[in-house]
PAVO-256902 format. One line per 2 residues: their letters; for each residue y, x, z of N, C-alpha, C. Coordinates in nm, 3 decimals. Atoms other than C-alpha are relative to their C-alpha. Layout:
residues N
a = Y/X/Z/Y/X/Z/Y/X/Z; ...;
end
This chain:
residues 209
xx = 0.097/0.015/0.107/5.765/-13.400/-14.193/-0.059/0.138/-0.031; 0.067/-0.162/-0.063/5.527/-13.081/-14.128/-0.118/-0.004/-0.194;
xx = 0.083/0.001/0.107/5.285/-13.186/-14.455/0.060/0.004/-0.126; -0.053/-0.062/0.147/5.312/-13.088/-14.818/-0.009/-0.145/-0.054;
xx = -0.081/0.152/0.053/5.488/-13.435/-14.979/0.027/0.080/-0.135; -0.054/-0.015/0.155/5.519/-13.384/-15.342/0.081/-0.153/-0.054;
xx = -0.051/0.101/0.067/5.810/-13.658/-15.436/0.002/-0.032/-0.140; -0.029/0.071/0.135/5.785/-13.813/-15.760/0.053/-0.080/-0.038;
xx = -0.083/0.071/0.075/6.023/-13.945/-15.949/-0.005/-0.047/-0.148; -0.002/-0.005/0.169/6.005/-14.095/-16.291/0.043/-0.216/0.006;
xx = 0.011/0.157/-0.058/6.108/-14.462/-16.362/-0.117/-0.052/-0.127; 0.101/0.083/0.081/5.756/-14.539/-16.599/-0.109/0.003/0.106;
xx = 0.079/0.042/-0.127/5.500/-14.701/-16.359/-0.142/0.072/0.006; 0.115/-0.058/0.013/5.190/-14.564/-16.511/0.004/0.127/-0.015;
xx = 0.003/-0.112/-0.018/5.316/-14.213/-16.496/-0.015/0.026/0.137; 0.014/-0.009/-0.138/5.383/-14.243/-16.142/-0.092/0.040/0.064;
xx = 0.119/0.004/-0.062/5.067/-14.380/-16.055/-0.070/0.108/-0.057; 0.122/-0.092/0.021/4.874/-14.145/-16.254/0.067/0.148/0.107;
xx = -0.004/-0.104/-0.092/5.043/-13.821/-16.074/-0.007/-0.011/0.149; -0.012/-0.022/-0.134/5.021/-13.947/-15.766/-0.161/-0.050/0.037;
xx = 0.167/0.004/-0.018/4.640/-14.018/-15.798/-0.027/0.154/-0.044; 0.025/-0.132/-0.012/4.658/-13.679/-15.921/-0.037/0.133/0.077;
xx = -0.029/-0.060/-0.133/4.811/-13.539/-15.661/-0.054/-0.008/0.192; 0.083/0.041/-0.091/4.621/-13.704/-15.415/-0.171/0.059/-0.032;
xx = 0.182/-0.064/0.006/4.277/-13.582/-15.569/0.054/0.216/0.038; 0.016/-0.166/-0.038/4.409/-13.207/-15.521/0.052/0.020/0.205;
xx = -0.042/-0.026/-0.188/4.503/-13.301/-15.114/0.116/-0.001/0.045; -0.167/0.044/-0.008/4.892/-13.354/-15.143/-0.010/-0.160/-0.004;
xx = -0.056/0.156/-0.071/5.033/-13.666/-15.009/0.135/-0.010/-0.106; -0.065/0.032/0.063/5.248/-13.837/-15.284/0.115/-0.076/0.032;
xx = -0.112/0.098/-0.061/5.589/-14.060/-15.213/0.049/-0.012/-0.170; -0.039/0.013/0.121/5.668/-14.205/-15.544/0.118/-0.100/-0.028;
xx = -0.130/0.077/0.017/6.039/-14.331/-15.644/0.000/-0.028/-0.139; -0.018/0.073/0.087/6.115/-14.552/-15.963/0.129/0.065/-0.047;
xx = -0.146/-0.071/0.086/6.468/-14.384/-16.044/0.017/0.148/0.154; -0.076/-0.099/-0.069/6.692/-14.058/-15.882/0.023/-0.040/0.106;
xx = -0.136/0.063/-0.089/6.916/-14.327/-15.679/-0.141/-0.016/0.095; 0.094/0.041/-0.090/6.588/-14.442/-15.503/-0.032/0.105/0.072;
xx = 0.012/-0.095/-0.066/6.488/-14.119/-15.420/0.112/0.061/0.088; -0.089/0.051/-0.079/6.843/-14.070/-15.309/0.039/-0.065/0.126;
xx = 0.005/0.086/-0.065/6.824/-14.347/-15.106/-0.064/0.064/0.151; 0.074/-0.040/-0.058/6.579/-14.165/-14.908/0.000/0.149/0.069;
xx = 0.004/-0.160/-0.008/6.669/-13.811/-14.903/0.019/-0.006/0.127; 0.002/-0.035/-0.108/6.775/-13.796/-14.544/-0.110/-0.022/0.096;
xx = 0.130/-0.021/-0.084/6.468/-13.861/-14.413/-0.118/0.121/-0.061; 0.105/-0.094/0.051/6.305/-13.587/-14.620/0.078/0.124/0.040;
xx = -0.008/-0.162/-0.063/6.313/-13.243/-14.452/-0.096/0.108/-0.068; 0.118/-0.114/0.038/6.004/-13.056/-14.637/-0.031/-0.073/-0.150;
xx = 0.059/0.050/0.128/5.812/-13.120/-14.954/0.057/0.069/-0.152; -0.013/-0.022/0.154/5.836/-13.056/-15.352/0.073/-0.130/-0.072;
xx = -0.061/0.142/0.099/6.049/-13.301/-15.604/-0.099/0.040/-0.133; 0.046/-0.002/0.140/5.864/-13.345/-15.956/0.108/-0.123/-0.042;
xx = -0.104/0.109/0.132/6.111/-13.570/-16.191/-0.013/0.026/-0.138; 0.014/-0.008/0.091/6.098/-13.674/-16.500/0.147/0.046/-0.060;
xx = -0.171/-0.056/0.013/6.431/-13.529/-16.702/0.049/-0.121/-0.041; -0.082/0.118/0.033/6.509/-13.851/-16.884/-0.038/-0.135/0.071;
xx = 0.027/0.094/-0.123/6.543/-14.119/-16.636/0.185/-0.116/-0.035; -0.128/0.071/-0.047/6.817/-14.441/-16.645/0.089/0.011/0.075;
xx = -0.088/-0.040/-0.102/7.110/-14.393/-16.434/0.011/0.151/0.022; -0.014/-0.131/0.021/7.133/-14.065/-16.313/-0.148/0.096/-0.009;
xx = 0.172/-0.097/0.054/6.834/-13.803/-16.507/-0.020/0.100/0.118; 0.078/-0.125/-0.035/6.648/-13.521/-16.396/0.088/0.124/0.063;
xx = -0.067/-0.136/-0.040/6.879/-13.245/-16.447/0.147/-0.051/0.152; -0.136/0.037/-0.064/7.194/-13.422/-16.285/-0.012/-0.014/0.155;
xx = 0.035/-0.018/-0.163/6.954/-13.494/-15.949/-0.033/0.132/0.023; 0.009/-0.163/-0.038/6.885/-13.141/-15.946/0.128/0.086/0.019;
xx = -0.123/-0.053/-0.054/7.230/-13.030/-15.969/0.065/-0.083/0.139; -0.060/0.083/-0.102/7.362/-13.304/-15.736/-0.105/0.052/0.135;
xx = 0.052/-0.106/-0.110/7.053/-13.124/-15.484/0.074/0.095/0.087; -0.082/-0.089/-0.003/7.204/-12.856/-15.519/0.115/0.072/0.089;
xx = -0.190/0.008/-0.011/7.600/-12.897/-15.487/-0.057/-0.044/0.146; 0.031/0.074/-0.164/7.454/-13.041/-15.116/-0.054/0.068/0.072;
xx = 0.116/-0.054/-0.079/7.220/-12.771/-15.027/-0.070/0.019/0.032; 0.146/0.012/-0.034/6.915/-12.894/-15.031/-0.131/0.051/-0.118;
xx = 0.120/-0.136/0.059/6.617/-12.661/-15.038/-0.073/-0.042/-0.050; 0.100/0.066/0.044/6.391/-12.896/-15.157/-0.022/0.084/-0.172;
xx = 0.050/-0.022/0.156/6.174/-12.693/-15.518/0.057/-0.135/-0.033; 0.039/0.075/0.073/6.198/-12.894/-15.795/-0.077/0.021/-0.140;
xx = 0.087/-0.047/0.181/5.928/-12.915/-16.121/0.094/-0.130/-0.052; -0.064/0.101/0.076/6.122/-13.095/-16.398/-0.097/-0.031/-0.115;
xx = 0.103/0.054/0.068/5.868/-13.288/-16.623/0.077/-0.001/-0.149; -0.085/0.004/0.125/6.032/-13.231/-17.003/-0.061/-0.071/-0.116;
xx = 0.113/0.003/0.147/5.927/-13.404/-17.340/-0.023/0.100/-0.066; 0.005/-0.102/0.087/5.775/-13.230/-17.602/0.131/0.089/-0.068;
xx = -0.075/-0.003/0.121/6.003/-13.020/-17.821/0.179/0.015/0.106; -0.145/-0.019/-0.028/6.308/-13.051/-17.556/0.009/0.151/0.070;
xx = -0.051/-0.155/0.012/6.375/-12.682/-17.537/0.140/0.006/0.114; -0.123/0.003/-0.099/6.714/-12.748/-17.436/0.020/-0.034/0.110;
xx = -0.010/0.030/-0.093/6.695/-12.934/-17.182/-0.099/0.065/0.100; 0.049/-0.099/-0.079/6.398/-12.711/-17.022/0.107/0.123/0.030;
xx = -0.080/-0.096/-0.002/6.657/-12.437/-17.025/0.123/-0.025/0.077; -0.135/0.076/-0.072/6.936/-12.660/-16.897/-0.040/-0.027/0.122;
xx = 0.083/0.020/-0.105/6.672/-12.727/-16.598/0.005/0.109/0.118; 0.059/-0.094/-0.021/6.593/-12.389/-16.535/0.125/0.056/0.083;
xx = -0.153/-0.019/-0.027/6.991/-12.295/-16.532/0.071/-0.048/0.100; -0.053/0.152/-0.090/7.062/-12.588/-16.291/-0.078/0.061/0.129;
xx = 0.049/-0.081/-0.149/6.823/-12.396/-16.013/-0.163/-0.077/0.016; 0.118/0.028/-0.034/6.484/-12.586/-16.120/-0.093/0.123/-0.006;
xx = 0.115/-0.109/0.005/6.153/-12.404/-16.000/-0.075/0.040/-0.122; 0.080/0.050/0.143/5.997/-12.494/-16.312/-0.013/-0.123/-0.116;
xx = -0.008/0.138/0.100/5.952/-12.731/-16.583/-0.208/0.045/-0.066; 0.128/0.008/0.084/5.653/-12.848/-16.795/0.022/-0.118/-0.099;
xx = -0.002/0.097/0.144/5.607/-13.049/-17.125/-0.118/-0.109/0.001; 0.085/0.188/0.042/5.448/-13.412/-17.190/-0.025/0.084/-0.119;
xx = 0.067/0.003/-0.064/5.157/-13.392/-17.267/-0.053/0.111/0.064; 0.059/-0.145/-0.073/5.037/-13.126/-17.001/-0.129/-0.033/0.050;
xx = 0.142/0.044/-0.070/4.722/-13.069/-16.844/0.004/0.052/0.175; -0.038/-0.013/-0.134/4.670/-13.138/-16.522/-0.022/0.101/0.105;
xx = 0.020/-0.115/-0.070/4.575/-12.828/-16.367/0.155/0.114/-0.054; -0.139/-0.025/0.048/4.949/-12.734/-16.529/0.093/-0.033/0.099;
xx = -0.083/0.059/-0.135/5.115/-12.938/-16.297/-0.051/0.012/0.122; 0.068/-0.032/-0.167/4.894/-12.874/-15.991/0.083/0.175/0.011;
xx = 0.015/-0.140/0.029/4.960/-12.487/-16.083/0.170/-0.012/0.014; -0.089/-0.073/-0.022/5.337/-12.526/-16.102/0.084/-0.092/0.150;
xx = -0.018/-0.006/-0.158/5.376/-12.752/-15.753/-0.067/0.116/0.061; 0.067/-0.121/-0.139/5.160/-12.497/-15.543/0.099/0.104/-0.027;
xx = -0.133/-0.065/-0.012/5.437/-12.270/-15.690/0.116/-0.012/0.036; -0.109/0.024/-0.079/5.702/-12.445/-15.589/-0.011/0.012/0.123;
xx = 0.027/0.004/-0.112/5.551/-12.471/-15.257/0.023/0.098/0.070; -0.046/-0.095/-0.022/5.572/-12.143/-15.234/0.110/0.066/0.006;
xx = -0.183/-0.038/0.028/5.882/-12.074/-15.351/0.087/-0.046/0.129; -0.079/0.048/-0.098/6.014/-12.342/-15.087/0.011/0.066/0.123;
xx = 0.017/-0.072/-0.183/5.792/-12.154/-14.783/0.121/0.141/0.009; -0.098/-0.160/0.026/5.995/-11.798/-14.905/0.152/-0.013/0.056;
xx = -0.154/-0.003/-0.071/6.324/-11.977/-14.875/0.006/-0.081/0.125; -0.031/0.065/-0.143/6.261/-12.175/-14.535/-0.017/0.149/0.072;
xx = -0.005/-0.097/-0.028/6.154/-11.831/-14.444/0.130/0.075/0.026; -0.098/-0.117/-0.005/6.460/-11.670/-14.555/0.126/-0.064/0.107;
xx = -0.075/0.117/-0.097/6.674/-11.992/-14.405/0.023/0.028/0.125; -0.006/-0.049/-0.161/6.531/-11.920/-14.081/-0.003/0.169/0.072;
xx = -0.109/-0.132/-0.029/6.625/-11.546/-14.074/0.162/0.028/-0.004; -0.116/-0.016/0.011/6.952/-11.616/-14.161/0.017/-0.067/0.131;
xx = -0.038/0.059/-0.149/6.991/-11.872/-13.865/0.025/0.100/0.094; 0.021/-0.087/-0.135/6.862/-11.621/-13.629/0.084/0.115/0.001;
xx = -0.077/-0.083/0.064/7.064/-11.359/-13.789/0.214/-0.044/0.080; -0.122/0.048/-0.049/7.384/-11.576/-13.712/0.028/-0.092/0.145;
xx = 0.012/0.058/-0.085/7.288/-11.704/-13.415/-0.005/0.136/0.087; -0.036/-0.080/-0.043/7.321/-11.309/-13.289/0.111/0.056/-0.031;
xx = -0.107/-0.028/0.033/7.623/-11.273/-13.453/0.131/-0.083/0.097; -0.088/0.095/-0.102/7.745/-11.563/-13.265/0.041/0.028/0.154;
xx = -0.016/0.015/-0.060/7.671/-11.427/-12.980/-0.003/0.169/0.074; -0.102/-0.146/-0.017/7.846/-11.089/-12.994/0.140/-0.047/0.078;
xx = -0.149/0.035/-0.012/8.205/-11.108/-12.807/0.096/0.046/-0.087; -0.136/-0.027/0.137/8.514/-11.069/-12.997/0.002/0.162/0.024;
xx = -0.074/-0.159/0.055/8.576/-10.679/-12.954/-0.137/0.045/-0.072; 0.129/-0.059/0.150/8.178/-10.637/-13.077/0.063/-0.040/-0.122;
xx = -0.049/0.076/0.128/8.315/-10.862/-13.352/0.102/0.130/-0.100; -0.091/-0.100/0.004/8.579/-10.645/-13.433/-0.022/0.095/-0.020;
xx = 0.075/-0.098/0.001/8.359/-10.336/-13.408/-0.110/-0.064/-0.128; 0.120/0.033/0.051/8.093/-10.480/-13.589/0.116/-0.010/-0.153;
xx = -0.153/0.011/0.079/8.440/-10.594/-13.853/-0.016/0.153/-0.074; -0.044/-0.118/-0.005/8.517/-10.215/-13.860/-0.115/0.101/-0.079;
xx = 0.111/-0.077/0.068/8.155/-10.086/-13.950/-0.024/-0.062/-0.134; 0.086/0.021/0.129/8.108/-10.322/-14.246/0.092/0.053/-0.117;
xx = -0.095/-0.057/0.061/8.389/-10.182/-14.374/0.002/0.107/-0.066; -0.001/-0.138/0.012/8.263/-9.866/-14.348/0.087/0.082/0.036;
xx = -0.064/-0.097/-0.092/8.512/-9.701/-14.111/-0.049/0.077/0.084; 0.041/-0.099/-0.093/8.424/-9.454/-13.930/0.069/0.007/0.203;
xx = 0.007/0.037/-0.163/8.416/-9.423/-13.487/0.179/0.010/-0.010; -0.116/-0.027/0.003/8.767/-9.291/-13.532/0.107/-0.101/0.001;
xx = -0.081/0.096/0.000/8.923/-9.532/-13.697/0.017/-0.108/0.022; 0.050/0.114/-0.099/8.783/-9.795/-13.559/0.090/-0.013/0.115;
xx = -0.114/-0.016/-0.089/8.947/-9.679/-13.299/0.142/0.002/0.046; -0.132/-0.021/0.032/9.267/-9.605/-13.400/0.060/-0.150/-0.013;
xx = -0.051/0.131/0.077/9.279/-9.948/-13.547/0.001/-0.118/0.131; 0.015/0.112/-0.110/9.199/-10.129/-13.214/0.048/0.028/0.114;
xx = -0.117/-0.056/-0.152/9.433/-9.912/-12.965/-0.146/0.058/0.111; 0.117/-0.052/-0.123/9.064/-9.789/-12.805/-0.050/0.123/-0.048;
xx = 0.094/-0.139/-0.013/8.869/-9.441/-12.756/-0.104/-0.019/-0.065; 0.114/-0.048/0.053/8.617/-9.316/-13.015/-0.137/-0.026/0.127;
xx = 0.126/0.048/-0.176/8.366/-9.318/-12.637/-0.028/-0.158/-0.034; 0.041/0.103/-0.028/8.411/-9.683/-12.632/-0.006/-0.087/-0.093;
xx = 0.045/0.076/0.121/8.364/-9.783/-12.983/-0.168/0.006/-0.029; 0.133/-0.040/-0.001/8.063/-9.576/-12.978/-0.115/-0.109/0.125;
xx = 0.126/0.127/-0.143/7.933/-9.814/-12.617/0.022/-0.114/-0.074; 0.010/0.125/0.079/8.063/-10.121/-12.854/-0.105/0.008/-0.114;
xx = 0.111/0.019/0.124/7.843/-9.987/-13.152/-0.179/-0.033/0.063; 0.168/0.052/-0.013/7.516/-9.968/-12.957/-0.005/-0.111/0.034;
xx = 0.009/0.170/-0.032/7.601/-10.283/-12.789/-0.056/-0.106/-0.142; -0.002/0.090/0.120/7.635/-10.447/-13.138/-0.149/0.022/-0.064;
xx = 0.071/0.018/0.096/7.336/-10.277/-13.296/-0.135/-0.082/0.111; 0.106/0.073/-0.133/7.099/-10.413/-12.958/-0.032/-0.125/-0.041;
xx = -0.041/0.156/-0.016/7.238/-10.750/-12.982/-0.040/-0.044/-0.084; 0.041/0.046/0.183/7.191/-10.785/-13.403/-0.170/0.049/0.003;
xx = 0.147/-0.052/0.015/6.831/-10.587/-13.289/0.044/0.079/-0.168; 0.017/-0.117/0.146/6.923/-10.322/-13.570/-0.037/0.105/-0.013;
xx = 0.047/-0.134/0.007/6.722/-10.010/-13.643/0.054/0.075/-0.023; -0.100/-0.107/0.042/7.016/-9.856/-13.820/0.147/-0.080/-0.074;
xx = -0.113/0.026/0.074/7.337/-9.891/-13.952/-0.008/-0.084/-0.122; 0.073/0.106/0.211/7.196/-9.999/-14.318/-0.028/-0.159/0.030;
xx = 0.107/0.102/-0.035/6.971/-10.222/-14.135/0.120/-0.145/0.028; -0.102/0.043/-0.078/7.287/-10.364/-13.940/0.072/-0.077/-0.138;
xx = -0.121/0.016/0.133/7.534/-10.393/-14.290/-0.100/-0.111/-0.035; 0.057/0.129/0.066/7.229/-10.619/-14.460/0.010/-0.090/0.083;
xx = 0.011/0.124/-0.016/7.221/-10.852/-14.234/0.124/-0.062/0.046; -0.155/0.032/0.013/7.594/-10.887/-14.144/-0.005/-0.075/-0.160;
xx = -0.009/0.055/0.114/7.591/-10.943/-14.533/-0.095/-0.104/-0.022; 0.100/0.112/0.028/7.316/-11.176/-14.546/-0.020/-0.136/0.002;
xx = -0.074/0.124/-0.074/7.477/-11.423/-14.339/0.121/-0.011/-0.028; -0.151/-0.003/0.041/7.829/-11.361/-14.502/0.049/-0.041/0.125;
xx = -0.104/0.067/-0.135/7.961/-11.407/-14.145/0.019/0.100/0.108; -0.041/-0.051/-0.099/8.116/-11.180/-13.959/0.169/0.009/0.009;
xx = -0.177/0.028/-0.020/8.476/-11.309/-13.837/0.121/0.109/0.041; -0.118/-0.090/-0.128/8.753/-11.080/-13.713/0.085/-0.076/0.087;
xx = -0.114/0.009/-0.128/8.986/-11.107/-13.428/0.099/0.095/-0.025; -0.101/-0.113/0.006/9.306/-10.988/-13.381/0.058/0.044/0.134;
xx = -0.009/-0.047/-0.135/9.285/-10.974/-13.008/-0.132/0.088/0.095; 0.082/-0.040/-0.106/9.059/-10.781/-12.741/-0.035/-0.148/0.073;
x = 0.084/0.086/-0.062/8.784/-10.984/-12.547/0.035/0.119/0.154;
end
């Protein structure tokens, strides 16, 4: 699903329809669900897009599908649609990992204004998503004594002890470090540490490859 899908959720019929005639006059393609569970229902076929929900909803609300998102992983923005006056629960939204919120009655260049932000928001983290992949997908495919070496630098040990610590020669920690920084494509050491950290994944061994 390559196109910008703004899901809507709310279970009142004439809200629906009106945002998704909305959303259709600004060039977004709408998919509109009646409760959470429905949308639910559906989530595994959704790979891309924006959620809008209303917060108070039968069965399970607004905030609770946004945490339950969440707790699962999924990148999907969400705008949370708030009544007037609920303060708290905008805040409880916000806290929970929504992109945004907005208040009944809004105007509609309000809600156009805070999807295209989410949209953005989403491209930043598929962005960042797919640096991390690639990130751990060269990590993966270090052998265990890079590992180990690579282990040793995030540590901040020095060639020495590196050495010391792995029964091998300062020389051949140093041919394991360039190996490692090649492989990760790292400009420098720094460069190297962020993205080790970025991906929280770099395993040790307690044997030689």
């Amino acid at each position: 699903m390559s196109e910008a899908v703004v899901h809507v959720i709310d279970d009142d019929d004439a809200m629906r329809d009106s945002l998704a005639f909305l959303l259709g006059t600004a060039g977004l393609t709408a998919c509109t669900y009646p409760s959470a569970s429905a949308f639910l229902a559906a989530l595994p076929g959704v790979s891309t897009g924006c959620v809008v929900t209303d917060v108070r909803m039968p069965g399970m609300n607004g905030i609770e599908l946004l945490r339950y998102l969440r707790e699962r992983g999924a990148a999907l923005p969400v705008v949370v649609i708030t009544g007037h006056g609920d303060i708290a629960l905008a805040v409880e939204a916000m806290k929970a990992g929504a992109a945004d919120f907005i208040e009944k009655p809004f105007d509609d260049e309000v809600l156009l204004g805070a999807v295209r932000s989410a949209f953005n928001r989403g491209a930043v983290n598929d962005e960042r998503a797919a640096e991390h992949q690639a990130i751990a997908a060269r990590l993966a495919a270090l052998s265990q004594r890079e590992r180990q070496v690579l282990d040793g630098l995030i540590a901040g040990r020095a060639n020495k002890i590196i050495a010391y610590d792995l029964g091998i020669s300062p020389r051949t920690v140093e041919v394991y470090r360039a190996n490692v920084m090649t492989k990760m494509q790292a400009g420098s050491l720094s460069e190297l540490v962020r993205m080790a950290l970025a991906v929280e994944a770099f395993p040790t061994s307690d044997t030689a490859a």
